[in-house]
C-alpha positions as CSV (number, residue, x, y, z in Angstrom):
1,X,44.9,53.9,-31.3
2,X,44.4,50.3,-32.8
3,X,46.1,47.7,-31.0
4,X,48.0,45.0,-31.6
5,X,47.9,41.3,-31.6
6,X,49.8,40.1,-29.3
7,X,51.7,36.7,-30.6
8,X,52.6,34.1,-28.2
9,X,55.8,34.2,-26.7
10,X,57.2,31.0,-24.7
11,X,58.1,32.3,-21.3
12,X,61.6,31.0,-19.1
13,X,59.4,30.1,-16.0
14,X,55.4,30.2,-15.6
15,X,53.6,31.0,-12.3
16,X,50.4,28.7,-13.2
17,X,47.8,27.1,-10.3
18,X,45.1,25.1,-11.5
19,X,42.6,25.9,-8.6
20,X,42.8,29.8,-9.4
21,X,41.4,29.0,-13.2
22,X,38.1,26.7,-12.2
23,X,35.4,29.1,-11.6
24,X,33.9,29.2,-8.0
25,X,30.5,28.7,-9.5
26,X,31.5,25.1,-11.7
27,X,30.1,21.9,-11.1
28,X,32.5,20.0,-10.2
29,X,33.8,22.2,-7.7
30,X,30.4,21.6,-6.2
31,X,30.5,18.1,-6.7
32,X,34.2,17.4,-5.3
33,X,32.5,18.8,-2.1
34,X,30.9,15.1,-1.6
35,X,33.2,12.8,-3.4
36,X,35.3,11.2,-0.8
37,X,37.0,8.2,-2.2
38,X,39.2,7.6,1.0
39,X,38.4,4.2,1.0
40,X,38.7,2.8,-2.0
41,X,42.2,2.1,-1.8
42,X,41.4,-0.1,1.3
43,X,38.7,-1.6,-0.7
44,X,40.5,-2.6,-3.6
45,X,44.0,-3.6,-1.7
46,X,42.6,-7.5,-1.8
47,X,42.5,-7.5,-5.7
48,X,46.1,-6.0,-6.1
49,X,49.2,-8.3,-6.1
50,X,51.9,-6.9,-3.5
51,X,54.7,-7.8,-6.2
52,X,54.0,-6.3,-9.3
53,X,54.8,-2.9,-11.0
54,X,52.5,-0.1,-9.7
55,X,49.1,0.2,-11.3
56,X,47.2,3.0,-12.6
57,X,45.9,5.0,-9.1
58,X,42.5,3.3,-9.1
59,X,41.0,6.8,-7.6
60,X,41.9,8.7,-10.5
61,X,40.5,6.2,-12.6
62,X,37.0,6.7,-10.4
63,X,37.2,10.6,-10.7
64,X,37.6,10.4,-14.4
65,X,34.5,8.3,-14.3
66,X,32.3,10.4,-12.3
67,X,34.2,13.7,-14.7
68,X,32.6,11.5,-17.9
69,X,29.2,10.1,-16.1
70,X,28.5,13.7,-14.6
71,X,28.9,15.4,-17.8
72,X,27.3,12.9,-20.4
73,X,30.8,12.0,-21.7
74,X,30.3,8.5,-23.0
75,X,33.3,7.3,-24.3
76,X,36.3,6.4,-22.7
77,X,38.6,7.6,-25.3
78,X,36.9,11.3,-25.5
79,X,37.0,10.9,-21.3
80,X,41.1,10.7,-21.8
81,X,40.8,13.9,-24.4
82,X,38.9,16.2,-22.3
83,X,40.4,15.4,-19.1
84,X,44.2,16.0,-20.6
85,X,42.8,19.4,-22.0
86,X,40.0,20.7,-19.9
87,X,41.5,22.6,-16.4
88,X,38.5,22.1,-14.2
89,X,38.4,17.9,-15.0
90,X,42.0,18.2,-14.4
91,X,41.3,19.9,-11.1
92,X,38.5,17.6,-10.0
93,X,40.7,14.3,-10.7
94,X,43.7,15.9,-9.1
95,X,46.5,16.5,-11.8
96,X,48.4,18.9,-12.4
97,X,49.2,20.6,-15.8
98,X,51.8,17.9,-16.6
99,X,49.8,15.5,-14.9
100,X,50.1,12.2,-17.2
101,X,46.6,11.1,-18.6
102,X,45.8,7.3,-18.6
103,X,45.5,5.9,-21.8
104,X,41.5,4.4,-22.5
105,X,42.4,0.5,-22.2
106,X,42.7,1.1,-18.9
107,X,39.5,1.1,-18.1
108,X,38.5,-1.7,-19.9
109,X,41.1,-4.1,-18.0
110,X,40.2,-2.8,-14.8
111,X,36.7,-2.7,-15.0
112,X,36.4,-6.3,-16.4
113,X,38.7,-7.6,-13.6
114,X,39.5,-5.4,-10.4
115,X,36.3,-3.2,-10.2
116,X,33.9,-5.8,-10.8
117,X,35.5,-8.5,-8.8
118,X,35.1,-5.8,-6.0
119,X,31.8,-4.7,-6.6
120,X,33.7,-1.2,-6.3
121,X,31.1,0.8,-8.5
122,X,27.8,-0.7,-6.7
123,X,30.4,0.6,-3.5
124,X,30.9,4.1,-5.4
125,X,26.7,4.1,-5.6
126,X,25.8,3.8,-1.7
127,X,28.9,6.0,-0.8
128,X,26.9,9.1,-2.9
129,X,23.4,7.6,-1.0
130,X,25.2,7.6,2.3
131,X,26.4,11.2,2.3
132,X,22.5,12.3,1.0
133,X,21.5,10.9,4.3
134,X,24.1,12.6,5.9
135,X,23.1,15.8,4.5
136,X,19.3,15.5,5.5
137,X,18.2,14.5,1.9
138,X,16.6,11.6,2.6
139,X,13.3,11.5,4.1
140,X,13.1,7.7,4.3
141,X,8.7,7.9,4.6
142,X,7.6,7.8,1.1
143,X,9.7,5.4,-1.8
144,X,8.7,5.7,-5.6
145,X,9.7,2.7,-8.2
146,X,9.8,2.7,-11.7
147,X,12.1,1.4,-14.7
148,X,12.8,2.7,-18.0
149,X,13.8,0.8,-21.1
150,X,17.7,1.7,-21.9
151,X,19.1,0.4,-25.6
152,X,21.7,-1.9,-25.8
153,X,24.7,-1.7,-27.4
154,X,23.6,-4.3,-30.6
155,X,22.7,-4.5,-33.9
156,X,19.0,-5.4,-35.1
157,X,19.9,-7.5,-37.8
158,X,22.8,-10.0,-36.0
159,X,19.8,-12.6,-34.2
160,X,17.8,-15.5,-34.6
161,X,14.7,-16.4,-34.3
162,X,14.0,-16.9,-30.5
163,X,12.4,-20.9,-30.5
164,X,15.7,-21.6,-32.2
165,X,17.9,-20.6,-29.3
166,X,21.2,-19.5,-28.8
167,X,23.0,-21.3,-31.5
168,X,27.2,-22.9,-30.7
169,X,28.7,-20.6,-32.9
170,X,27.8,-17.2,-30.7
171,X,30.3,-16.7,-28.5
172,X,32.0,-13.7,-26.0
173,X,32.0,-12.3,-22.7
174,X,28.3,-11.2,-23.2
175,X,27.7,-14.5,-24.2
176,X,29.0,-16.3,-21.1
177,X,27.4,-13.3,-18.9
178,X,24.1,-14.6,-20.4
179,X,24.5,-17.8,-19.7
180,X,25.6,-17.4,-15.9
181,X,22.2,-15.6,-15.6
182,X,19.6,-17.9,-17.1
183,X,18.1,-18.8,-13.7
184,X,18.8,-15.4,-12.3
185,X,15.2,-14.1,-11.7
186,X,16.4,-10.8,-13.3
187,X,17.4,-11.8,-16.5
188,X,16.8,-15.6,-17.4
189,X,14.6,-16.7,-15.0
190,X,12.5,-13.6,-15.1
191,X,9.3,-15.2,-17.6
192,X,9.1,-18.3,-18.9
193,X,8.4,-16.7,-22.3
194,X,10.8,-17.3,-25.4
195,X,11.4,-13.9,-26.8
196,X,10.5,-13.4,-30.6
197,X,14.6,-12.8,-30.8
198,X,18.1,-13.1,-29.7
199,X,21.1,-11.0,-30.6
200,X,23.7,-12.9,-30.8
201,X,26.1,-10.0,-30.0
202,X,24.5,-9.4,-26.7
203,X,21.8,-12.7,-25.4
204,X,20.6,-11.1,-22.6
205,X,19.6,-8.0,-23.9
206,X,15.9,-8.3,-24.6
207,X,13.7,-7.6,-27.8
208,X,11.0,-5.5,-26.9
209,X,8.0,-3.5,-28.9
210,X,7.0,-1.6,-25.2
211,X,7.7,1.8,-27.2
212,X,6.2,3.6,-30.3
213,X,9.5,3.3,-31.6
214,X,10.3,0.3,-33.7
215,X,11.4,-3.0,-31.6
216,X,14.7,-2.7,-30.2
217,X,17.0,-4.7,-28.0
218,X,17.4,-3.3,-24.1
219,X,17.8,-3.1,-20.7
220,X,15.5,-2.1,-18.1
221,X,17.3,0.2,-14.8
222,X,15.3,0.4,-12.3
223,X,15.1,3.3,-9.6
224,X,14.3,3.1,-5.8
225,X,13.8,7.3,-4.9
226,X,12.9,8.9,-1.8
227,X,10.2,11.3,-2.5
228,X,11.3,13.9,-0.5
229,X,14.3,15.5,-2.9
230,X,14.2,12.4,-5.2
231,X,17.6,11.0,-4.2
232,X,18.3,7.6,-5.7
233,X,18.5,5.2,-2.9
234,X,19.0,1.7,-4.8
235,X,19.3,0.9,-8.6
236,X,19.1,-2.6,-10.3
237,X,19.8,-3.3,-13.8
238,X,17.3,-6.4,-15.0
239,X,16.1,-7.7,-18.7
240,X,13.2,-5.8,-20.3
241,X,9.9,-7.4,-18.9
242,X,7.6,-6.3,-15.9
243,X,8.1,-9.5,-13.7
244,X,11.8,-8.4,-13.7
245,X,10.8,-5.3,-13.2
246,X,8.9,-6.7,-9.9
247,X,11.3,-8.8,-8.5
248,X,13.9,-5.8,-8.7
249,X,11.5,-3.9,-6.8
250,X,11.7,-6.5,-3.9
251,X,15.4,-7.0,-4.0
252,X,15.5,-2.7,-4.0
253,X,13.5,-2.2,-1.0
254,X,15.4,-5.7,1.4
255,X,19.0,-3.9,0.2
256,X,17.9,-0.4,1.3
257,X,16.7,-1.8,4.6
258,X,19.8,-4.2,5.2
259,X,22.4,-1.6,4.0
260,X,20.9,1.8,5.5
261,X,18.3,0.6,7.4
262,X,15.8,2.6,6.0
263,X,12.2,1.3,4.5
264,X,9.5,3.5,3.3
265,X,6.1,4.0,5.3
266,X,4.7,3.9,1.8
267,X,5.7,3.3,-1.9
268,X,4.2,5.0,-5.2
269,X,4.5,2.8,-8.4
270,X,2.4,2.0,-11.6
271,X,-0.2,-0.4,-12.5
272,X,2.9,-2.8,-13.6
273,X,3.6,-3.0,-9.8
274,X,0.2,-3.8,-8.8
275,X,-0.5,-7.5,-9.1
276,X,-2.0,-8.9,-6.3
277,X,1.1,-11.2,-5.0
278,X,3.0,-8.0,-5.5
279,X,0.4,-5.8,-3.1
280,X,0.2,-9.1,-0.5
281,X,4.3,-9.0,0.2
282,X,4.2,-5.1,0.5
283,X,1.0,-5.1,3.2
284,X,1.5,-8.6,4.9
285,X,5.8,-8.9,4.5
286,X,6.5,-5.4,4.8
287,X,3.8,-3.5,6.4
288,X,4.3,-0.7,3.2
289,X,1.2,1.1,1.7
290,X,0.7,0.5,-1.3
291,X,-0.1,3.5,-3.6
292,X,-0.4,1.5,-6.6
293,X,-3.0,0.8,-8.9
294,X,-4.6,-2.5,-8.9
295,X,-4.0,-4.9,-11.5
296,X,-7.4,-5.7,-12.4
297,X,-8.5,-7.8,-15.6
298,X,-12.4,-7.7,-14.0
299,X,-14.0,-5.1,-16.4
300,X,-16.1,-5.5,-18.9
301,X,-17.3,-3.8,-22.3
302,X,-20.3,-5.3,-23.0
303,X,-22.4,-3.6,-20.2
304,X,-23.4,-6.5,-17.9
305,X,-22.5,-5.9,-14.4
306,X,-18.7,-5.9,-13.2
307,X,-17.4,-7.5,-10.1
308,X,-17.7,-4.6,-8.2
309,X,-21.7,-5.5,-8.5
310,X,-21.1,-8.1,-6.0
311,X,-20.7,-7.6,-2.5
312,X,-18.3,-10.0,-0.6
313,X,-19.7,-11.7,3.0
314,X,-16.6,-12.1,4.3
315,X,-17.8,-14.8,7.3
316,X,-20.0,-17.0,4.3
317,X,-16.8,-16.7,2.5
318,X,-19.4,-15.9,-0.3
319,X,-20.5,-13.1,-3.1
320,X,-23.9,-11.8,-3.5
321,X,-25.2,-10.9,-6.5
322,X,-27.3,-7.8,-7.9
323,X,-30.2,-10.5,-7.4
324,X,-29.8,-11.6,-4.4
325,X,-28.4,-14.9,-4.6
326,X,-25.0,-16.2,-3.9
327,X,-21.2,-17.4,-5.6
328,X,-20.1,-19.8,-3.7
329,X,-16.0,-21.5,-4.6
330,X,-17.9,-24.8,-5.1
331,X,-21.4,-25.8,-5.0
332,X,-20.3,-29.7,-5.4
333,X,-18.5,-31.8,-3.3
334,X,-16.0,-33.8,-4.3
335,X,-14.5,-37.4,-3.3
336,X,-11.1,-36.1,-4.5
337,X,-10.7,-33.0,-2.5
338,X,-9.7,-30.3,-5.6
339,X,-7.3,-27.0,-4.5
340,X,-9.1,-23.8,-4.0
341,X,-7.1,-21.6,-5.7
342,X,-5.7,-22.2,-9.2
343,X,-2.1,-21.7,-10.1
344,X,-2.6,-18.3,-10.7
345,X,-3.8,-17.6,-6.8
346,X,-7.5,-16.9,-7.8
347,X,-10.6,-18.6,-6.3
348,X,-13.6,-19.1,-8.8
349,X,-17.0,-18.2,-7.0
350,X,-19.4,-19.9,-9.1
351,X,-23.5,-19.2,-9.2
352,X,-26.2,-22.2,-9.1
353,X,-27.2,-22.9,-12.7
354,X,-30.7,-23.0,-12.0
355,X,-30.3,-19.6,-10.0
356,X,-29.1,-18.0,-13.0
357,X,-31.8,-19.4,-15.5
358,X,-34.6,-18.4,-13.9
359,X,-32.9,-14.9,-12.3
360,X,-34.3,-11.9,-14.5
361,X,-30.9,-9.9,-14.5
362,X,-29.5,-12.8,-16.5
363,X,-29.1,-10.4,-19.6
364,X,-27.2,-7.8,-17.6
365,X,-25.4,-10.2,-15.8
366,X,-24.1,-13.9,-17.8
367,X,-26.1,-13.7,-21.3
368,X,-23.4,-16.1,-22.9
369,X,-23.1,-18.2,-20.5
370,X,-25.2,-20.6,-18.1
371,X,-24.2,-19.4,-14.5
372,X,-21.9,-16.3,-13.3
373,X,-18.4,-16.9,-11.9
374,X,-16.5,-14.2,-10.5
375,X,-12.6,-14.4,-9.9
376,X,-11.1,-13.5,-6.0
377,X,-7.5,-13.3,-5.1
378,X,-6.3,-15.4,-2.2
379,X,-4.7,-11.5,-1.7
380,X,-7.5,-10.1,-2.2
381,X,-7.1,-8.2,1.1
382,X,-3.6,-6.5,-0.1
383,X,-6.1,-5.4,-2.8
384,X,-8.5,-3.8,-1.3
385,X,-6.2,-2.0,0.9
386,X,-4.4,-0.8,-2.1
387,X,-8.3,0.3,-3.7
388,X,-9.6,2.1,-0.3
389,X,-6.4,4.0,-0.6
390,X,-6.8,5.4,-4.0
391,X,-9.7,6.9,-2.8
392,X,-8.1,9.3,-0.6
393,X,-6.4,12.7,-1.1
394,X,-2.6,11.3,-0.6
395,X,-3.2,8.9,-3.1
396,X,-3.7,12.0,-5.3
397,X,-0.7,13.7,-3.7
398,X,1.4,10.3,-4.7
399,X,0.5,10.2,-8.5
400,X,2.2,13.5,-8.8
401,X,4.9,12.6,-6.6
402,X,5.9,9.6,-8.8
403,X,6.5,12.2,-11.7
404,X,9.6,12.5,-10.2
405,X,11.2,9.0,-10.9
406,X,9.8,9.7,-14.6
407,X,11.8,13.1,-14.7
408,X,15.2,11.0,-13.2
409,X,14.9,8.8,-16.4
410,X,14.1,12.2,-18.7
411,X,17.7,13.5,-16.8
412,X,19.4,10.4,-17.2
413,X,18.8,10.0,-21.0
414,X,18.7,13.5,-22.4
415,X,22.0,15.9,-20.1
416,X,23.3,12.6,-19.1
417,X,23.2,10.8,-22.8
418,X,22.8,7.5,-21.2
419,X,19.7,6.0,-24.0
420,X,22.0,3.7,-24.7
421,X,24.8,1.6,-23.4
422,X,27.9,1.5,-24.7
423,X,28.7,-1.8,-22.3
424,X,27.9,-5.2,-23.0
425,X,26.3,-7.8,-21.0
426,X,24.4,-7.9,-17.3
427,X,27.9,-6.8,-16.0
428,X,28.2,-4.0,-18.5
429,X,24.2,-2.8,-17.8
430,X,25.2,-2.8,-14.1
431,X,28.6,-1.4,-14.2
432,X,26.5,1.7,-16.2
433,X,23.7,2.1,-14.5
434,X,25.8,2.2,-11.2
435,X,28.2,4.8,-12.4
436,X,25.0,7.1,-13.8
437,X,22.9,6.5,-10.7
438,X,26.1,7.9,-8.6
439,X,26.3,10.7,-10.9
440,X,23.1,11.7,-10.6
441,X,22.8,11.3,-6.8
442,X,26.0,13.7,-7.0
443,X,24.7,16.5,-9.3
444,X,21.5,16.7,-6.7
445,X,24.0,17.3,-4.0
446,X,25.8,19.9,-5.9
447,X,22.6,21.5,-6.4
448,X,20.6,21.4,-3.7
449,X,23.8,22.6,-1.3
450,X,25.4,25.8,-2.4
451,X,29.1,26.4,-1.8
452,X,29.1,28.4,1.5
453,X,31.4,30.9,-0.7
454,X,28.7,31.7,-3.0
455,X,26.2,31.4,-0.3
456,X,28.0,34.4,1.6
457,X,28.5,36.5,-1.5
């Protein structure tokens, strides 16, 4: 017998709970498990007036945020939509089915003022990397760095010609954002280099060709992971060149040790990691291995013999050539005394001219020039510590390890939807990369640690 369709019929009174219709086995159920925002309100009571009309309740504003950030919402707007009609974001931020929604500005007022006067989401961050260490995530022996180019939230065609500067006429919040930064080593300070452009939308964002892609404006976030289940320990948003990229690296690994007080026995990263300044304050400041390539500029195409052709005598302070004879920093002496090192921290071991003409590996060696000269590193000992350990079988174990950071930024751009901001500004690159960070550091909780419900089942 053919049924029929039943037709909605509004009912005198409704029996209705929320919790019974989110499924046991949803995501956020998992997540609410470490989500506890008991001290935000504490937090925050400084940046409130005791006076005025009752505000928006700031935790419900952070659960909506971690709703959108876990589930690749990106705008605000949609965030309001979904949460008024979906029953499990409802659940998670604690309304109930008539449960008033706050309206999308609200965001933008407190997250300009209250929340970034606070530094509440950079707070929101190590509360997710505090309960990982609580639950036995965090290994604290081997760290991984790396950074990944994010777009910004710009046009292409609104900017001018880098040597011309930022003209009078550009002005906004990104604008004076940009200009409280230009000494920060981050952002303005980072290179002396004039970029080929700057958007006059968003300054600080930087032009950059580093992809196949055609040049774009970015951001560069940075990750600090523990290897052991790849949790996120710091994040740092900077501008888009590798000496940022370095100096976030430093300020990464001195936050972790002041605000956890954890620091890695070693730490994986590229070759953009391994200049030798970089390698000396890792070995001699921190007493980290380095299981990073080196930085080296020393070989050559052309066949004659590299610099690893020439043994160092450490107590002649001297190199000896294929030949037999010797580099020595100077063979002259001076009346002025000259500096040993150049600006760059390199020592130039130069051969005798006349050792040279006569030697009969001149061909292989310097057949363009009159005498050999080979470059050393006043941290040339960070370097060779960081080459003696590539020769060994953790190194090996360490360049797969560091796939991990790689597959964080795969995560974070393709379920997470975060390739480009929708914020503006240092602040706004921050304020992202925070939220996202914490998101991520959440969903690897949720998965890692079943529900004991399920577990039983």
């Amino acid at each position: 017998m053919m049924g029929e369709r039943t037709v909605m019929q509004e009912a005198l009174f409704y029996s209705f709970r929320i919790e019974d219709h989110v499924p046991a086995d949803h995501l956020l159920r998992s997540i609410d498990r470490f989500v506890d925002l008991t001290g935000i309100r504490e937090h925050l009571k400084p940046f409130y007036s005791a006076m005025s009309r009752p505000s928006i309740d700031p935790e419900l504003m952070i659960r909506m945020l971690i709703v959108g950030y876990c589930m690749g919402i990106r705008s605000e707007r949609r965030l309001c939509e979904e949460v008024h009609l979906n029953l499990a974001y409802r659940w998670f931020c604690r309304l109930d089915l008539d449960g008033a929604v706050p309206d999308h500005s609200t965001f933008s007022k407190n997250r300009h003022g209250r929340f970034r006067d606070s530094d509440l989401l950079r707070k929101l961050f190590e509360m997710t990397v505090e309960r990982c260490m609580a639950e036995g995530l965090v290994g604290a022996e081997g760290f991984a760095v790396d950074a990944s180019l994010i777009r910004a939230d710009v046009h292409r065609q609104r900017s001018e010609p880098g040597e011309e500067g930022l003209p009078p006429k550009a002005a906004g919040r990104a604008v004076r954002e940009y200009l409280e930064v230009l000494d920060d080593a981050a952002f303005g300070g980072a290179t002396p280099v004039t970029p080929k452009r700057i958007n006059l939308t968003d300054p600080a964002a930087r032009w950059t060709a580093a992809t196949r892609e055609a040049a774009f404006y970015s951001y560069s976030t940075n990750y600090l992971i523990d290897l052991d289940h790849a949790v996120i320990v710091d994040v740092e948003a900077t501008t888009s060149v590798r000496q940022a990229e370095v100096t976030a690296q430093r300020r990464m690994i001195d936050r972790t040790q002041e605000r956890f007080g954890i620091w890695p026995e070693r730490l994986v990263a590229d070759t953009a990691y391994g200049s030798a300044p970089n390698l000396a304050w890792l070995v001699e400041d921190k007493s980290i291995e380095p299981h990073i390539p080196v930085f080296d500029k020393s070989a050559r195409s052309d066949d004659t013999f590299e610099r690893s052709a020439f043994t160092f005598d450490h107590e002649d302070d001297s190199y000896v050539c294929p030949g037999g004879k010797r580099l020595h920093p100077s063979n002259r002496n001076f009346k002025t005394p000259r500096p040993r090192a150049n600006a760059d921290g390199f020592v130039r071991y130069r051969a005798r001219q006349q050792d040279c003409s006569t030697c009969d590996l001149k061909q292989h060696c310097t057949p363009r020039m009159p005498a050999r000269k080979i470059m050393r590193s006043v941290h040339e000992g960070a370097r060779d510590m960081a080459r003696n350990i590539a020769t060994t079988d953790a190194y090996l174990v360490s360049r797969r390890q560091r796939k991990k950071v790689e597959m964080l930024f795969a995560h974070l751009k393709r379920i997470l939807k975060l390739d480009r901001l929708r914020l503006r500004g240092p602040n706004g690159a921050k304020d992202e990369f925070h939220l996202a960070a914490a998101a991520q550091n959440l969903r690897k909780m949720a998965k890692m640690i079943p529900m004991p419900e399920l577990a039983m089942a």
